[in-house]
VOGU-3710 file (C-alpha; in Angstrom, 3 decimals, decimal comma):
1> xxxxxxxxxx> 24,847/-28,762/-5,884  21,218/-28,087/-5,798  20,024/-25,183/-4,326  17,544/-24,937/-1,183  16,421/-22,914/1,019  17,618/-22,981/4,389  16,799/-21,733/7,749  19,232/-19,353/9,468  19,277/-18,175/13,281  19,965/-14,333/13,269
11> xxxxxxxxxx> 19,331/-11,886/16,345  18,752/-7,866/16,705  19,426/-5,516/19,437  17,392/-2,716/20,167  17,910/1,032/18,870  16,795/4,173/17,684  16,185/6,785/15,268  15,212/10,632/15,060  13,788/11,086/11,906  12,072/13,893/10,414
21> xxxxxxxxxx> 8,652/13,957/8,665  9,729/12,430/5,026  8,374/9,731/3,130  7,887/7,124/5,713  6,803/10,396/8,218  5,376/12,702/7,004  -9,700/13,038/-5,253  -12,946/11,819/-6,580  -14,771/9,539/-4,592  -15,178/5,712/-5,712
31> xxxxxxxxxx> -18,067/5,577/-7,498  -20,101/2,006/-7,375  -22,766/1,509/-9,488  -25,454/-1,326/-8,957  -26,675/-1,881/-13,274  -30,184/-2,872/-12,305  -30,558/0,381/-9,317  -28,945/3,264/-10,429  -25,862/4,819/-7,900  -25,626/2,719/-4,960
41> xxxxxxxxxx> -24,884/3,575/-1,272  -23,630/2,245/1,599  -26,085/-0,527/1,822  -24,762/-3,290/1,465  -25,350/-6,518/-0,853  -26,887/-9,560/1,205  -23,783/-11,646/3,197  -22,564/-15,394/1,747  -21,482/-17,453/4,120  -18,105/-17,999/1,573
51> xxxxxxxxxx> -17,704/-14,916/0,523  -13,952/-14,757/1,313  -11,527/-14,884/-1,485  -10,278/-17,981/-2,621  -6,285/-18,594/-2,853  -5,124/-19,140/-6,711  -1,678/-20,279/-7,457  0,032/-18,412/-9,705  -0,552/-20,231/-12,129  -5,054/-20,243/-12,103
61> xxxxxxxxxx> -4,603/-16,512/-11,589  -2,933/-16,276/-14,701  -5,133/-18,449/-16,317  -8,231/-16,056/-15,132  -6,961/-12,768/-16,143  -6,042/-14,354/-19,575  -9,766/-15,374/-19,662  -10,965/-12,171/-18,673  -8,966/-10,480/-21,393  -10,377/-12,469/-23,709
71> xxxxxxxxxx> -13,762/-11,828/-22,606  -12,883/-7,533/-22,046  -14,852/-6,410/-25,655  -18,138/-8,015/-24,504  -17,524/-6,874/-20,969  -17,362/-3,504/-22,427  -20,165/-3,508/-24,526  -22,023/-5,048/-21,642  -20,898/-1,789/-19,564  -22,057/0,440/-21,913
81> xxxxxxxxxx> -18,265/1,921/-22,443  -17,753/3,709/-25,940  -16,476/2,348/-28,901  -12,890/4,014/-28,595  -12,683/2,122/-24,910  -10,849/-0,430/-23,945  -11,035/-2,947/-21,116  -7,243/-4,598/-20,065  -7,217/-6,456/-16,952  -5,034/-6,062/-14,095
91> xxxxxxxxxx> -6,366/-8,957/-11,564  -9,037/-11,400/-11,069  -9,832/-12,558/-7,370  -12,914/-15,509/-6,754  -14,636/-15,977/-3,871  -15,782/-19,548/-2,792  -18,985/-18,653/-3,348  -18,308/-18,470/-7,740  -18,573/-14,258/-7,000  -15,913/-13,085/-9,824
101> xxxxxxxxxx> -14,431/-9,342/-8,634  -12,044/-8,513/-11,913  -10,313/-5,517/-11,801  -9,456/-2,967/-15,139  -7,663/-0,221/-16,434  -8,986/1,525/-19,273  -7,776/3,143/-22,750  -9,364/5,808/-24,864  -8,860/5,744/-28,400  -5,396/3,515/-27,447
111> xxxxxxxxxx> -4,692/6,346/-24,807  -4,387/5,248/-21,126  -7,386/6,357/-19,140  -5,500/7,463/-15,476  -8,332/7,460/-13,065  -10,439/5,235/-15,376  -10,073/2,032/-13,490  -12,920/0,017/-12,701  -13,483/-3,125/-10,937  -16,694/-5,481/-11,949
121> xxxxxxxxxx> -18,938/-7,833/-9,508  -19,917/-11,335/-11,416  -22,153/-13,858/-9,638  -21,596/-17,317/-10,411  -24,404/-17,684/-12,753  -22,580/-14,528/-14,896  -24,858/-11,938/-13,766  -23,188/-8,889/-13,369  -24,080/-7,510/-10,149  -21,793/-4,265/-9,586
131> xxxxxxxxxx> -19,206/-2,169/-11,095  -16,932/0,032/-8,664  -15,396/2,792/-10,784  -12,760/5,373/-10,121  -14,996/8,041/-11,886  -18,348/7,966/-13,141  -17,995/10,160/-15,884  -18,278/8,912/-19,409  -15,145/8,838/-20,924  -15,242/11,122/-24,075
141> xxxxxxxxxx> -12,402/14,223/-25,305  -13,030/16,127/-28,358  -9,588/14,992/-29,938  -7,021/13,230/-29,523  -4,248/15,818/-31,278  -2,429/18,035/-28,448  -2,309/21,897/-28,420  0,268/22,148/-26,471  3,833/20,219/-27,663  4,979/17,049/-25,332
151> xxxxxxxxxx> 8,458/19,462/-24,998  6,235/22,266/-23,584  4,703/19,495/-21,021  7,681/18,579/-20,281  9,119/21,908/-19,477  6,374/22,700/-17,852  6,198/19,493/-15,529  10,017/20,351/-14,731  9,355/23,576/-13,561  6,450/22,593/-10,995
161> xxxxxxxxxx> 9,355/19,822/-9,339  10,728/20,868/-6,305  13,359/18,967/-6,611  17,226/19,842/-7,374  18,783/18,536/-10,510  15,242/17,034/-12,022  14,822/15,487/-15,085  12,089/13,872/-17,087  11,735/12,235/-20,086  9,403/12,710/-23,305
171> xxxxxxxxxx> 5,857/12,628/-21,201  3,221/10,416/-22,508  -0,298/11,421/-23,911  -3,247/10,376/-21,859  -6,625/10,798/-20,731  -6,846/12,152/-16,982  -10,174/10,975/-15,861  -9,857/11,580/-12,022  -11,105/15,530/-12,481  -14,473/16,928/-12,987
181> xxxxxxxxxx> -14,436/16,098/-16,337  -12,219/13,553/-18,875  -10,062/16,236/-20,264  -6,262/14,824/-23,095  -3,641/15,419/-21,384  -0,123/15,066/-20,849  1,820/13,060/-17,783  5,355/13,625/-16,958  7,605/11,494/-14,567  10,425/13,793/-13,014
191> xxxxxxxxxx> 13,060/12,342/-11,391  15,068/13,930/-8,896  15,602/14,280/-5,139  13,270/14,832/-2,110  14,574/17,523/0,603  15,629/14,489/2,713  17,474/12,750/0,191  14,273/10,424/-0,972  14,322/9,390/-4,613  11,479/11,390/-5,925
201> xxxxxxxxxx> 9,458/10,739/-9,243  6,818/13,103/-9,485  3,889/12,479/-11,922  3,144/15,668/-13,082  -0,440/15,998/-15,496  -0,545/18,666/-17,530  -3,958/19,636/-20,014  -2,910/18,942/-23,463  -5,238/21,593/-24,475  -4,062/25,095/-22,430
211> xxxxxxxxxx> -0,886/23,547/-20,915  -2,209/24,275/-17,137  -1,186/21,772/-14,466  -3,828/19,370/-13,467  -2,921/17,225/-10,706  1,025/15,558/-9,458  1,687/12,953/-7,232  4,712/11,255/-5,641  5,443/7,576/-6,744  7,654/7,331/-4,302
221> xxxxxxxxxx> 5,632/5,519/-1,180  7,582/6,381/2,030  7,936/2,356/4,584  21,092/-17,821/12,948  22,632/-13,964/13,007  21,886/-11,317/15,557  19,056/-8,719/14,347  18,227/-5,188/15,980  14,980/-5,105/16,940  13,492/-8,402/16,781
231> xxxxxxxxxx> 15,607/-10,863/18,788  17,079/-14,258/17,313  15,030/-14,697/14,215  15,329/-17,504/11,317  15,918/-16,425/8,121  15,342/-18,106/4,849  19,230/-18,396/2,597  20,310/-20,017/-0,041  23,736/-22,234/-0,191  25,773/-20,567/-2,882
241> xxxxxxxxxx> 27,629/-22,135/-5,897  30,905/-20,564/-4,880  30,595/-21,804/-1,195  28,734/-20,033/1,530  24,941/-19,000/1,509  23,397/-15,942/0,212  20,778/-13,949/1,895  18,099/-14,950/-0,771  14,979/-16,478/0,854  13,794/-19,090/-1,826
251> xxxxxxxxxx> 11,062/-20,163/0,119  9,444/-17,151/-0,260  9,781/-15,796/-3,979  13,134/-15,574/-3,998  13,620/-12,386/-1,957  17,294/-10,986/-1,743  19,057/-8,345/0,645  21,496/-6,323/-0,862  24,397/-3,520/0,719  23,750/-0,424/-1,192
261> xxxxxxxxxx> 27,236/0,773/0,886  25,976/4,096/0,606  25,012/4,605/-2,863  21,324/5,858/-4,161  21,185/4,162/-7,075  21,404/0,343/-8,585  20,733/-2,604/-6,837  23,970/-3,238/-4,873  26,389/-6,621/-3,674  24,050/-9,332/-2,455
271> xxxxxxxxxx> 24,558/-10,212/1,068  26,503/-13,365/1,265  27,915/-15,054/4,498  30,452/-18,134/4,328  28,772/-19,719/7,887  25,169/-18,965/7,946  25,986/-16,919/10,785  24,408/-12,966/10,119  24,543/-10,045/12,323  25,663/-9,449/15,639
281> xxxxxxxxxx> 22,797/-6,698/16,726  24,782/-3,861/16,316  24,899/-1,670/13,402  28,656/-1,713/12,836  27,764/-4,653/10,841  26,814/-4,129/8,297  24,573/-7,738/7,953  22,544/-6,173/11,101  19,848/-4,377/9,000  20,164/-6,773/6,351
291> xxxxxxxxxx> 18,730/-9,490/9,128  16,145/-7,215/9,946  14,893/-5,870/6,586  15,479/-9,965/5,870  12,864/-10,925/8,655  10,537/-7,774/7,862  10,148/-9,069/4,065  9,860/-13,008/5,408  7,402/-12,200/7,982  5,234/-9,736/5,878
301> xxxxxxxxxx> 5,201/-12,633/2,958  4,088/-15,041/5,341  1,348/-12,907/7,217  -0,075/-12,242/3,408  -0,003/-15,889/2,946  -1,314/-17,019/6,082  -4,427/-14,402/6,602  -4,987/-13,331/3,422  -3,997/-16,554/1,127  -2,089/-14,346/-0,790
311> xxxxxxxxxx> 1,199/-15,551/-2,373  2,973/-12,357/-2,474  2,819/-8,634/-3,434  1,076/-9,235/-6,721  -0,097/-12,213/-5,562  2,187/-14,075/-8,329  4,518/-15,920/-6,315  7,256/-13,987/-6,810  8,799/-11,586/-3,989  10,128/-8,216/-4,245
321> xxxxxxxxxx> 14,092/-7,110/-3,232  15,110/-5,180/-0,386  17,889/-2,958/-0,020  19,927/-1,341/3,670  22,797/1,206/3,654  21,577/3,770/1,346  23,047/6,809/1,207  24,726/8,434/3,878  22,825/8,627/7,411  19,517/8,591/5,505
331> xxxxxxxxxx> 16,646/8,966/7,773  13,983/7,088/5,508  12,760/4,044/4,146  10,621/3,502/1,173  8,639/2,090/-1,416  9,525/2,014/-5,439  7,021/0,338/-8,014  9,867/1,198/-10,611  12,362/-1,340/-8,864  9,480/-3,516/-7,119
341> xxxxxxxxxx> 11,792/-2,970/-4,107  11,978/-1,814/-0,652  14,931/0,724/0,650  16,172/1,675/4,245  18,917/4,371/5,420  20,878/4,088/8,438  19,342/6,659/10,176  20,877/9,319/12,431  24,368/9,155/12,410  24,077/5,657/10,181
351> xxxxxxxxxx> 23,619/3,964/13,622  19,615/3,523/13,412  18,440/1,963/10,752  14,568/2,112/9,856  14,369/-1,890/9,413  12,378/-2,354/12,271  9,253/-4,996/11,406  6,592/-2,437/11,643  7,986/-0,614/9,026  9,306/-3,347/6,700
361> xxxxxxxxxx> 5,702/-4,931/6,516  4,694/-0,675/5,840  7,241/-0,525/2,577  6,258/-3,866/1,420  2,407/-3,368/1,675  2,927/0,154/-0,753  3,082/-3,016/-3,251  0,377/-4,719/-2,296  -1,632/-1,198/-2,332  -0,068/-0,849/-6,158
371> xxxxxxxxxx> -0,834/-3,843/-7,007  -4,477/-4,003/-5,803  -6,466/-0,555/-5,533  -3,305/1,375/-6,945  -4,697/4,590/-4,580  -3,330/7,728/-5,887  -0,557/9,394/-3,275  -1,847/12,190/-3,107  -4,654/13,801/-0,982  -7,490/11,806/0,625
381> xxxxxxxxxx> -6,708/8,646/-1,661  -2,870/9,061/-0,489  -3,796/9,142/3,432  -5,785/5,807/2,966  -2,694/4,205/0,632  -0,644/5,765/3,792  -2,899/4,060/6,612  -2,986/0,660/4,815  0,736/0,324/4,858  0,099/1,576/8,678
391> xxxxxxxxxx> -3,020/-0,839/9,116  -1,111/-4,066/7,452  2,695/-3,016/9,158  1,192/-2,895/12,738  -0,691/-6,341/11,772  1,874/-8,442/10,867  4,088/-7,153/13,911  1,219/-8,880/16,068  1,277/-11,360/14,025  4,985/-12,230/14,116
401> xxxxxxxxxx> 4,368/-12,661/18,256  7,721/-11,881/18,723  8,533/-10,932/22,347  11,080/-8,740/20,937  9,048/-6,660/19,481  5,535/-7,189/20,790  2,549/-5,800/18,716  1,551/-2,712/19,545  -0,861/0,120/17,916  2,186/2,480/17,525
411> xxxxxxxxxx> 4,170/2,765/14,300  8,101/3,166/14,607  8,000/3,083/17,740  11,493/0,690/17,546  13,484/3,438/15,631  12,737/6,174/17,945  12,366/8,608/14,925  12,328/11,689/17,291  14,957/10,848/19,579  12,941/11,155/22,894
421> xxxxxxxxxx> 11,698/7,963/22,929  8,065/8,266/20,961  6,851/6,382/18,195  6,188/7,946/14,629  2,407/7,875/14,572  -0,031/6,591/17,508  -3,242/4,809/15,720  -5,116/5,561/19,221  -5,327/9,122/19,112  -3,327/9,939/15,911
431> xxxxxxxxxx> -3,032/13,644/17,146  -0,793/12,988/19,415  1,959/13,439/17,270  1,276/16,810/16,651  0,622/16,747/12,892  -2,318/14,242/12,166  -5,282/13,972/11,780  -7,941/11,920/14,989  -11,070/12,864/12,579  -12,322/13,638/9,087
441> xxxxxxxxxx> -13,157/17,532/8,007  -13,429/19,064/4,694  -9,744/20,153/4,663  -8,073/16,556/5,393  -7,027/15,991/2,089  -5,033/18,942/2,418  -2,565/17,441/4,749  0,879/15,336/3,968  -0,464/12,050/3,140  1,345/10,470/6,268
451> xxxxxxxxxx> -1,003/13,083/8,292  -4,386/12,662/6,255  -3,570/9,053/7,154  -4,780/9,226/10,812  -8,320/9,310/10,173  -8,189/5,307/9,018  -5,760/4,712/11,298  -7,958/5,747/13,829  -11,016/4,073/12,293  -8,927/0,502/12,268
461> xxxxxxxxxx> -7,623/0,987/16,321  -11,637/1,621/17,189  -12,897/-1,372/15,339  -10,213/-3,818/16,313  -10,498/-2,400/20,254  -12,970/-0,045/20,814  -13,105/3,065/22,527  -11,600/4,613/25,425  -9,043/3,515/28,081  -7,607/-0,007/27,744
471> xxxxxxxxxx> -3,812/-1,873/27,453  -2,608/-4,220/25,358  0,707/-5,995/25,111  2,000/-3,536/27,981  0,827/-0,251/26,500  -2,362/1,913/27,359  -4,384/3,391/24,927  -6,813/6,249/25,480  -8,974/6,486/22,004  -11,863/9,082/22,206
481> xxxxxxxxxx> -14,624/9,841/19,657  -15,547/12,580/17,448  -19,275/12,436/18,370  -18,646/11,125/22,352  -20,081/7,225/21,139  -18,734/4,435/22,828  -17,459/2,349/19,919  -17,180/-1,831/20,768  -13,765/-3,022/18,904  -14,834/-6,423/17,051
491> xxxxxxxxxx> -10,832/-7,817/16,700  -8,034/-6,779/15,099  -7,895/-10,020/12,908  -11,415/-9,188/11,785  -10,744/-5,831/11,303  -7,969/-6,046/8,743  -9,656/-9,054/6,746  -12,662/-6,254/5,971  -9,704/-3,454/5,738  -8,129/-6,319/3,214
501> xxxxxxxxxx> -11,358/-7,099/1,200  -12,203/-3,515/0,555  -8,915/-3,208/-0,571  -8,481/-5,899/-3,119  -12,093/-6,059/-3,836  -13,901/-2,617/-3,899  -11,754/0,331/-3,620  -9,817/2,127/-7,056  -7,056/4,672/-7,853  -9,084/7,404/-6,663
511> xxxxxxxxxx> -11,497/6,338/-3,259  -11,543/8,791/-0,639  -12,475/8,502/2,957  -17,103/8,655/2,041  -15,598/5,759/-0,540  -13,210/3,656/2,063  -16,438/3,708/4,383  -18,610/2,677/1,448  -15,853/-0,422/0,467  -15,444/-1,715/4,077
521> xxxxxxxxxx> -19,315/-1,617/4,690  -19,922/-3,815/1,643  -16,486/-5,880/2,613  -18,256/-6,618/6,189  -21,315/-7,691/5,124  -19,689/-10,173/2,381  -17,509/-11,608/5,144  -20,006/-11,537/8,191  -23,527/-10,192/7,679  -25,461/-6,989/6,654
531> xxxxxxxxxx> -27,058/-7,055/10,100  -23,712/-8,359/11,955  -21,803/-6,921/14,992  -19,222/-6,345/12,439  -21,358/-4,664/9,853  -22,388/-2,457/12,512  -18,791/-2,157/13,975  -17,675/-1,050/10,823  -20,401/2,019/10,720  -19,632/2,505/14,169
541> xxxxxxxx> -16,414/3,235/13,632  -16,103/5,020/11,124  -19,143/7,314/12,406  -16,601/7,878/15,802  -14,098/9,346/13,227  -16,561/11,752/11,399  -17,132/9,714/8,384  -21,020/9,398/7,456
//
C-alpha cells in the first residue's frame, strides 16, 4: 500500500515542571563592509519595495549554491582574500528584487577558518554591494606546522571540561579567526555530561603555537490523541506496512517521534499506534509528549513555511527528528546539530515533560540559527542565538492560535519550570526572573547565555508592543526603558520578519548585540523604508535597551 500522510486528532492536558537553570534555562562584533565606502554603520542601504526573500524549492536552492561554488575563486579574488583562501558556500537566499545575499565559510591553506564566515550582497546587475564578515582581520598565520602535538590539545581540551567521564577525539587543526588576531590552532570536541544530565560537547580551541586555551563553547543548544498542553491537535502519520500508522509526519519532511524509554543515547522505537488514536493528556502515556513534541515540530515547520517561505530547518525540505522520555526525570530539552534532532525529559518526577509548543518551536529554531548565522554559544553571540530560539518559540505559539495555549510573551510558562506557577523567562521585563538581563552593559556577555539573552528579548517585546503597561491574550505586561523613552511597538509579525532577515541575511558566527542592532536596522529598511516607522521602531528599540 502506498504511503500518505494522514491527519490525526490528538489532545493535551495541562501540567507542570520545576526545572532548574540548564540548557533550555539557564565575541567580535559583525563586521560589514560597504567595497566602494570603507566600514559601514548603521545607516542603512536605500529600501526596495521587494526586498523580501524569495521561497526556492529545494531543488533551485541547490542549484544556486552549486552556482555560487562554482563562481567562489573569482568571488575571492574579487574580495581581495589571499591566495591560500578559500570561499565554500553554505546558502544562497534571493530577494524578488534580483539582490543575491550568499553566505561562506572560509579555509586557510585547506584549514577551516572558525570565525571566518562571511556573507556577500549582489545586486541584480552583479554589482557587489556589501560583504558582512565575522572578522575583519585579514586572514594570514606564519605556518601552518603545530608546536604543540594534537595529543597535547587534546589533553589539554579534556582537562578544561567540566564534565564527568569526558572524552574527545583526535582534535582538528584550524585557524581561529574570531580573536584579536588569526592565530593556528587546535579545536577539540569533548563529549561528556552537563551537571543536569545534558549531553555536553564542548568545543574547546586551543593555540597551536603555546598550547593556551583560546575560547570553548557548548554545542549543545538548550529548547486524533489527547496532548498536554495544547488541546485536541491534528497530527500528521503515516499508515504503516505492518498495519497501524507511525508517528512520522510526511507532509512535513518526514519528521518522526521516537520513545527514548529512558535512555541518553541512540535514536529510540518509533512511535507507532494501531488506531490513529495518540495520547490521552496524561503523562502515564507514554504517546502524551510524543503528541506534543509531534505538534511543536508540525506547527514550528509550518510557521517557517507560512511567514518566512522557508521549507524547513535548512530550508531543504527535509525535517529534523524529535525524541521524549530521555533519561530519567530529566528536567531539559535541547538542541543537537550532531543528530539534527530535538530531545525532551520528563521533567520532575517524569510527570512534566518540557514539550510544551513554546519550547518545541525554541529547540527546533537552534537549527534554523545553525543553519543560517551559525552564532557562536557562547557570550554576547550565544544570548542572541538564545533570544532567537526565544523570539521565533513565542512566535509560532501566537501563531498556532490555539486557545489552549494562547500566545503570550512568556517562555515556559506551560511547564511551570519553578514549581510556583511562573514562567521560565518574561520578554517584558526579563529581570524578573531574577537572573537576566532588561538592558545591555559592558559585562552582559559575561552571563549564562539563557541570561545575556534578555536584552533581545526585551528589544523584540518593545518593538512588537511598545512600552509600558498593556495586556494581551489575558496577561499584563509592564515593559520600562533604560533611558525613560516611550517606545511605539510596530507588530509582532513585523517584528520577527526584520528579527528573521537579519538573521538569514546579515548576521555571522560571531555578531554581538552593536552588530544585531546594525543587522536589524539594515533588515528594516530592506523590508519597509530607511525613513519608516519601522526603521525608526527598530532604533527605538533597541536605544530603550541600551544598545546605540
Amino acid at each position: 500500500m502506498r504511503q500518505h500522510s494522514r491527519a490525526t486528532r490528538a489532545t493535551r492536558t495541562t501540567r507542570t515542571t520545576t526545572l532548574r537553570a540548564t540548557a533550555l534555562i539557564g565575541s567580535a562584533a559583525m563586521v560589514v563592509l560597504a567595497l566602494q565606502n570603507g566600514p559601514a554603520t548603521a545607516a542603512p542601504e536605500p529600501a526596495s519595495a521587494s526586498a523580501s526573500a524569495l521561497p526556492l524549492t529545494a531543488s533551485a536552492r541547490a542549484a544556486a549554491i552549486r552556482a555560487a561554488q562554482a563562481d567562489a575563486g573569482s568571488t575571492a579574488r574579487e574580495l581581495g582574500l589571499g591566495a591560500q583562501e578559500k570561499l565554500v558556500v553554505r546558502d544562497v537566499v534571493k530577494d524578488a528584487n534580483g539582490t543575491v545575499h550568499t553566505r561562506y565559510e572560509r579555509t586557510y591553506a585547506g584549514l577551516p577558518v572558525l570565525g571566518g564566515d562571511l556573507v556577500t550582497h549582489v545586486t541584480k546587475s552583479g554589482t557587489l554591494k556589501s560583504v558582512s564578515k565575522a572578522t575583519g582581520a585579514r586572514i594570514s598565520v606564519a605556518a601552518t606546522d603545530a608546536a604543540i602535538s594534537a595529543a597535547t590539545a587534546r589533553k589539554s581540551a579534556l582537562a578544561a571540561a567540566d564534565s564527568p567521564k569526558a572524552t574527545a577525539a583526535s582534535p582538528r587543526k584550524v585557524v581561529w579567526a574570531a580573536g584579536d588576531k588569526p592565530v593556528l590552532a587546535y579545536e577539540s570536541v569533548v563529549k561528556g555530561l552537563q551537571h543536569d544530565g545534558t549531553p555536553s560537547e564542548l568545543h574547546v580551541i586551543t593555540d597551536a603555537r603555546t598550547g593556551k586555551k583560546l575560547y570553548d563553547f557548548e554545542a549543545i543548544d538548550t529548547g486524533t490523541g489527547t496532548s498536554q498542553y495544547s488541546g485536541t491537535v491534528t497530527l500528521g502519520t503515516t499508515p504503516s506496512a505492518s498495519g497501524g500508522h507511525d508517528l512520522t509526519d510526511s507532509g512535513r519532511g518526514g519528521h518522526r517521534t521516537y520513545d527514548l524509554n529512558g535512555a541518553t543515547s541512540g535514536t529510540g522505537t518509533l512511535f507507532h499506534d494501531a488506531d490513529d488514536t495518540w495520547g490521552d493528556g496524561t503523562p502515564a502515556n507514554r504517546q502524551t509528549a510524543a503528541v506534543d513534541a509531534a505538534y511543536g515540530a508540525q506547527v514550528t515547520w509550518d510557521f517557517y513555511k507560512s511567514e518566512f517561505g522557508r521549507n524547513g530547518i535548512r530550508n531543504d525540505g527535509k525535517a529534523a527528528y524529535s525524541r521524549v522520555h530521555y533519561g530519567n526525570a530529566y528536567v531539559n530539552a535541547f538542541w543537537s546539530d550532531q543528530c539534527f534532532c530535538m530531545t525532551y525529559g520528563d521533567g520532575q518526577n517524569n510527570l512534566k515533560p518540557l514539550t510544551s509548543l513554546d519550547v518545541a518551536g525554541h529547540e527546533m529554531t537552534h537549527g534554523l540559527t545553525s543553519a543560517t548565522a551559525g552564532l557562536r554559544y557562547s557570550r554576547e553571540s550565544g544570548g542572541l542565538n538564545e533570544a532567537t530560539s526565544d523570539i521565533i518559540g513565542t512566535s509560532v505559539e501566537f501563531f498556532a492560535n490555539n486557545s489552549s495555549d494562547a500566545g503570550d510573551y512568556l517562555i515556559g510558562e506551560k511547564i511551570d519550570i519553578r514549581g510556583n506557577g511562573t514562567p521560565l523567562r518574561y520578554m517584558d521585563r526579563p529581570s524578573r526572573d531574577g537572573n537576566s538581563a532588561d538592558y545591555w552593559s559592558r559585562s552582559v556577555g559575561r552571563l549564562d547565555v539563557h541570561y545575556s539573552s534578555g536584552v533581545a528579548n526585551h528589544f523584540f517585546y518593545l518593538l512588537s508592543e511598545g512600552s509600558g503597561a498593556r495586556t494581551v491574550n489575558g496577561v499584563s505586561y509592564d515593559s520600562p526603558t533604560y533611558d525613560g523613552s516611550t517606545v511605539t511597538g510596530i507588530g509582532r509579525d513585523k517584528a520577527y520578519r526584520i528579527w528573521y532577515r537579519a538573521l538569514t541575511t546579515y548576521m555571522t558566527s560571531s555578531t554581538d548585540y552593536a552588530g544585531a542592532r546594525t543587522t536589524t536596522l539594515q533588515a528594516a529598511s530592506d523590508l519597509y523604508g530607511a525613513n519608516s516607522a519601522e526603521y525608526q521602531a527598530v532604533a527605538a528599540a533597541w536605544k530603550a535597551v541600551n544598545v546605540n
